[in-house]
C-alpha positions in Angstrom: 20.6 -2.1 19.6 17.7 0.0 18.8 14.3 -1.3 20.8 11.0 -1.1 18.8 7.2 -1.3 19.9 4.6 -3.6 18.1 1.4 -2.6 18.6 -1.0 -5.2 17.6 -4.8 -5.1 17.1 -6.6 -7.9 16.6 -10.5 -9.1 16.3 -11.9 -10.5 19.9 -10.7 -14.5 19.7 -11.5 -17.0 22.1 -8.8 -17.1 24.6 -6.9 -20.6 22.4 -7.0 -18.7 19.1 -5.6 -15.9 20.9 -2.6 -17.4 22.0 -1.7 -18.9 18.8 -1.6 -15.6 16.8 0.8 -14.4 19.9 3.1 -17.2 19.6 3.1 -16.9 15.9 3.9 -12.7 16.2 6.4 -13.8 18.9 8.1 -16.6 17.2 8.6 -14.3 13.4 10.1 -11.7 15.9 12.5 -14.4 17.0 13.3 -15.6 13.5 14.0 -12.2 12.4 16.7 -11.7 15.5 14.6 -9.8 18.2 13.8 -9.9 21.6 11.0 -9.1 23.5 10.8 -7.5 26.9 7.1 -7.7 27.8 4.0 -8.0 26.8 1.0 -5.8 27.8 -2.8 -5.9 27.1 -4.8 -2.7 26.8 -7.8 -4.7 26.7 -11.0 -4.1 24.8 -11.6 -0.6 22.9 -13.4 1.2 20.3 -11.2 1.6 17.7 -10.7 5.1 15.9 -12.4 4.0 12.7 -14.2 0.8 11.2 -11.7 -1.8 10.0 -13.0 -3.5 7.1 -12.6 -6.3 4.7 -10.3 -5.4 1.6 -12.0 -5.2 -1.7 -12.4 -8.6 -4.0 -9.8 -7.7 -6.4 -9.7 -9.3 -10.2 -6.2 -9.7 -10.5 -4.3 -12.7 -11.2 -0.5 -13.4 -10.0 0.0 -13.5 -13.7 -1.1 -10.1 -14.0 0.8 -8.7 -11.1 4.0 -10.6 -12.3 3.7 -8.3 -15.8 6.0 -5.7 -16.5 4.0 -2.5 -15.3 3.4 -1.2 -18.8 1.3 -4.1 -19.8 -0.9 -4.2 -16.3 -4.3 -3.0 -17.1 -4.2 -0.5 -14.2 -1.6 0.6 -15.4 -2.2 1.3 -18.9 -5.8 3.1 -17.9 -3.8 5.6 -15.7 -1.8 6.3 -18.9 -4.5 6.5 -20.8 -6.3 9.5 -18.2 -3.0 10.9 -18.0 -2.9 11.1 -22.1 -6.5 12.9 -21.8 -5.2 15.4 -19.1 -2.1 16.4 -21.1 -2.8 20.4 -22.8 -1.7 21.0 -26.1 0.9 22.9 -26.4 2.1 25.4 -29.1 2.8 24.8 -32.5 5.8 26.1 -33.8 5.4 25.5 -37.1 3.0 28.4 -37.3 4.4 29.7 -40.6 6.3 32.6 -39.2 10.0 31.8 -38.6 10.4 33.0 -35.4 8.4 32.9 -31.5 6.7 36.0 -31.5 6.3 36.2 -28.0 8.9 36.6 -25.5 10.0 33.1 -23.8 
């Protein structure tokens, strides 16, 4: 069986909060059919970048539950990919054949 690391980085908690979020991590690992072999803290560090908040999105679970050509997001990326597209060559130039080589 294949062993796995979970690295998990969380906010400082007081010390009770703190060992409720474990037990929760450590009891989905044990509904999903793992084990786990230790634990170990790396304590307190700067992390690489800022973490922040997520955006306040405007989107409804009715929305999201829409097939994607209907989504709003959706149909404005259509709509810039429609503005992007070149025009291409008209082959009903009069002259029946391609005068160029293809």
């Amino acid at each position: 069986m294949p062993s796995y690391e979970l690295a998990l980085v969380l906010r400082q908690l007081p010390r009770p909060e703190l060992i409720s979020v474990i037990k929760r991590t450590a009891e989905a690992i044990f509904d999903k059919g793992g084990i786990i072999r230790k634990f170990e803290n790396l304590g307190t560090r700067a992390l690489p970048f800022k973490v922040e908040e997520p955006e306040d999105y405007e989107c409804t679970l009715h929305e999201e539950m829409l097939p994607p050509a209907y989504r709003k997001d959706v149909q404005e990326l259509i709509d810039i990919a429609k503005r992007k597209q070149k025009p291409k060559y008209n082959y009903n130039s009069g002259l029946d054949y391609y005068p160029f080589q293809k």
